[in-house]
Steps between C-alpha positions, in 0.01 A plus 500: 500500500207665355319336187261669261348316261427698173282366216682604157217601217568513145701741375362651165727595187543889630640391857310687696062324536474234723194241536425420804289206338797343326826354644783587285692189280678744346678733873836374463511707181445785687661451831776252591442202645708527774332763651214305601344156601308352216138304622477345152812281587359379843196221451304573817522819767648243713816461328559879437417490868767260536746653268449836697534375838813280421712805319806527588603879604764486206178437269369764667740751430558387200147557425561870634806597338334385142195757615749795594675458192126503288418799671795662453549464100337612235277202473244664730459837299160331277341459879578775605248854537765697315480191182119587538518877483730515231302250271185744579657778384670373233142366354348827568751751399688289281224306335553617171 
């Protein structure tokens, strides 16, 4: 099993600037919980450590499926390049 552990930033009002000086309170508005392993809810890195190494494989997958199924929907589209294109043009050429 192969771990990578991702530090969330704030996510502004328009979706798409992160701050790499700010963890986010606010990500599960954004992105569902179940697609990822929250460090606020762990104490110390030794019980996320222990949470991690202790997962079952159903967890696991469960933790994949919930991923797939983010990926895969529309929820994705204001992190996407094409959400960030099309709000550049639209402020450009539609900026009226």
């Amino acid at each position: 099993m192969k771990i990578g552990f991702f530090n969330l930033y704030k996510i502004y009002d328009n979706n798409r600037m992160f701050n790499p000086d700010i963890p986010s309170p606010n990500v599960t508005e954004h992105i569902p919980e179940d697609t990822f392993i929250d460090r606020r809810k762990f104490r110390t890195y030794e019980e996320l450590y222990s949470y991690l190494k202790n997962m079952s494989d159903r967890e696991y997958m469960d933790y994949l499926d919930a991923i797939k199924n983010f990926i895969e929907s529309d929820k994705l589209y204001p992190f996407s390049a094409e959400c960030f294109v099309d709000t550049i043009v639209n402020e450009i050429v539609g900026g009226n």
